[in-house]
N, C-alpha and C positions, 0 to 999 in steps of 0.2 A: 757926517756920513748918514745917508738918508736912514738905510738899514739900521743903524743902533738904537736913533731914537726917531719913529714916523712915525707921522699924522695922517688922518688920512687927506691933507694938506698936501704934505708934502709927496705921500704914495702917488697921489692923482696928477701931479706934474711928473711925477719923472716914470708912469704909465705912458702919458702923454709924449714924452722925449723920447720913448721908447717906440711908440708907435710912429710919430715923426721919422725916425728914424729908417723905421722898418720902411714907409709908405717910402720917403725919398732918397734911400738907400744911403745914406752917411752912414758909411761903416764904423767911423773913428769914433761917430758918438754909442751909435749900438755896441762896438766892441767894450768901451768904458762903463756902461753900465753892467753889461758882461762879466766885467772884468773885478765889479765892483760889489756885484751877488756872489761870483765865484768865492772872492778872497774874504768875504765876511761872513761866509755860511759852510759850515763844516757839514763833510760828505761821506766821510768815514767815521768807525766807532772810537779810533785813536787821537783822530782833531777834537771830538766832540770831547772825549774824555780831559785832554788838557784844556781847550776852552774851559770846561767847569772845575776842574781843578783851580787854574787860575783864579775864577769867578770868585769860589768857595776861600781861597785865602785872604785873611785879615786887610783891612784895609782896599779890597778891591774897589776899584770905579770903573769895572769892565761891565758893560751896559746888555743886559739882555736880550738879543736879538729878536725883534716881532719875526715870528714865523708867518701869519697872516700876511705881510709883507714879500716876504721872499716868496711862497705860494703863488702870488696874485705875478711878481717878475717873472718866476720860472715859468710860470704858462704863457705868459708873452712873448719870452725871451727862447721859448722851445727849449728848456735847460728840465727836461725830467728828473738828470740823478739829485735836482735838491729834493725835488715831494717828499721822497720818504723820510728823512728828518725833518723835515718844515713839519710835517702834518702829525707828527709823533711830539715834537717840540709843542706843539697846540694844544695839544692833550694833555701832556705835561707842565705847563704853565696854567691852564684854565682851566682843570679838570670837573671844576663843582659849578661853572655856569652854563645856564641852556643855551644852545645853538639857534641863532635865527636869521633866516632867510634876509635878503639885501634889501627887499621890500617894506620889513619892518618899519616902518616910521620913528617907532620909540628909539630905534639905534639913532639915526641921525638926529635926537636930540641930549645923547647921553654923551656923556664926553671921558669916561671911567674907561681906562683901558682894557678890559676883557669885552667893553662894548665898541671901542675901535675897533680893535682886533676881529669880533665876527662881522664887521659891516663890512671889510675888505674882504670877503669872501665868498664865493658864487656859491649857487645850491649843488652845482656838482661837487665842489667841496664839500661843501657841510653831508652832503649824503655822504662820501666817504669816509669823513672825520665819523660819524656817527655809527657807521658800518665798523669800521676800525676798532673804536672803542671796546666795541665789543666782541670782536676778534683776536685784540692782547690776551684777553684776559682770559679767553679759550684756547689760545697756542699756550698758553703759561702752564693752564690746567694740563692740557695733553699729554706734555714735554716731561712736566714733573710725576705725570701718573706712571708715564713710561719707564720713569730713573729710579721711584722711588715706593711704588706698590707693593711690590718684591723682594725688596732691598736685604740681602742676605751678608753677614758681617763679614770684610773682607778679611780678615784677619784668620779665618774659619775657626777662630776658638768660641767653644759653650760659653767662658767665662764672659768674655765681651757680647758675645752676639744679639741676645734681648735686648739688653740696654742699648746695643746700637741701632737696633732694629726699629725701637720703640722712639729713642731722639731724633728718628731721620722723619717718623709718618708723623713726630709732634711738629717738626722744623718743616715736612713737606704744607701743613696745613698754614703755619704762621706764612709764608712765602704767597699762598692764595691769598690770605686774608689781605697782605700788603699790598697785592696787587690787585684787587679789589675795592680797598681804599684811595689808596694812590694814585692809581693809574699812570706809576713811573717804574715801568718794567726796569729799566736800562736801571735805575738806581738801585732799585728793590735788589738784584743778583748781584749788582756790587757790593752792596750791604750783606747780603745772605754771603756773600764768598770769603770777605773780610770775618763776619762775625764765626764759619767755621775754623779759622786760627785762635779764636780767643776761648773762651769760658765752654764753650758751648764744644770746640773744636777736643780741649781736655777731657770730654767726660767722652767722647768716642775713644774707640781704639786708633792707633795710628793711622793704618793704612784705612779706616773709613775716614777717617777727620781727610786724610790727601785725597781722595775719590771723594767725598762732596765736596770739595773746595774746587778739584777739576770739573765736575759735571756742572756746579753752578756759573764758572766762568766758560763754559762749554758753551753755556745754555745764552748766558748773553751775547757772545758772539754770532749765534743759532740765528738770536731772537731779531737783533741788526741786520743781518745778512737778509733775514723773510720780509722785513718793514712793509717794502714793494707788494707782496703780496697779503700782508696783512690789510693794506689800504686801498687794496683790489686796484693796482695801477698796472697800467698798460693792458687791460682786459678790453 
């Protein structure tokens, strides 16, 4: 399957069958290619979430999908709802190399995959990817200043309150810092929602520990839902 593992070999033929397609109207083959980004590229937060579940277990040989690939179909293929994961997936897989234009020369003599990956890629993308980048990590800031500047202990007892008060702006700050590092939003709140049940969840009072564990899973489903707008698409 071209999607699991492409070259930009293989991306530039089945571009090519794509466009064939398009130009002499074979539906049957247009539909299969179709049909073939459809089924290998998750569109929601709950396919993606089991794809990496999957991934994440022992012994997997579930192949990482090139986003840069799906990107370069979906604009061919007129299939907008993949962008906003493709282009979030790009970030999330390649976060610490620089982005360069299709004209670069050095790409087409590298063969290391994070230098495939931006060769397939127009400068309308990469301005987006780039714009994006730096729009997570300010929806993150927002979302969390909103939840958590305030944060009065639910429980309304003196005895919890400080302490809860004080655990939420130390755990509001680690939460930026991750996503700053990172730049994998979607895991970072996984992580931060799991880790208020454990150790971290104990040293709250009850009903805070269940109100951040809701507002951080609140907040990734928020944060999936905006993608589109975070990567300024369909403007």
């Amino acid at each position: 399957m071209w999607l699991t593992q492409p070259t930009v070999q293989s991306t530039t033929e089945i571009v090519g069958a794509m466009s064939l397609a398009l130009k002499y109207e074979v539906e049957s083959l247009r539909k299969e290619i179709v049909d073939q980004l459809s089924s290998a590229w998750p569109r929601t937060l709950e396919d993606w979430d089991i794809l990496e579940r999957k991934r994440e277990m022992f012994g997997s040989d579930i192949a990482r999908l090139d986003p840069a690939a799906a990107i370069r179909m979906a604009r061919i293929a007129d299939m907008p709802e993949v962008l906003p994961l493709a282009y979030y997936c790009t970030i999330q897989v390649y976060p610490s190399h620089p982005m360069s234009s299709d004209s670069d020369d050095s790409l087409r003599e590298a063969d290391s995959e994070d230098k495939v990956m931006t060769h397939l890629l127009t400068r309308e993308d990469l301005a987006s990817l780039t714009l994006g980048r730096e729009s997570m990590a300010a929806w993150v800031a927002q979302r969390a200043r909103g939840c958590f500047r305030t944060w009065s202990c639910h429980s309304n007892s003196s005895q919890h309150g400080l302490v809860c008060s004080q655990r939420i702006h130390l755990r509001w700050a680690e939460v930026l810092e991750d996503v700053a590092l990172r730049r994998d939003v979607l895991e970072v709140l996984r992580e931060h929602a799991v880790w208020g049940t454990g150790t971290f969840g104990s040293i709250l009072c009850s009903p805070c520990q269940s109100a951040y564990v809701d507002i951080m899973c609140q907040m990734r489903k928020d944060f999936f839902k905006d993608l589109p707008q975070i990567f300024r698409l369909g403007e």
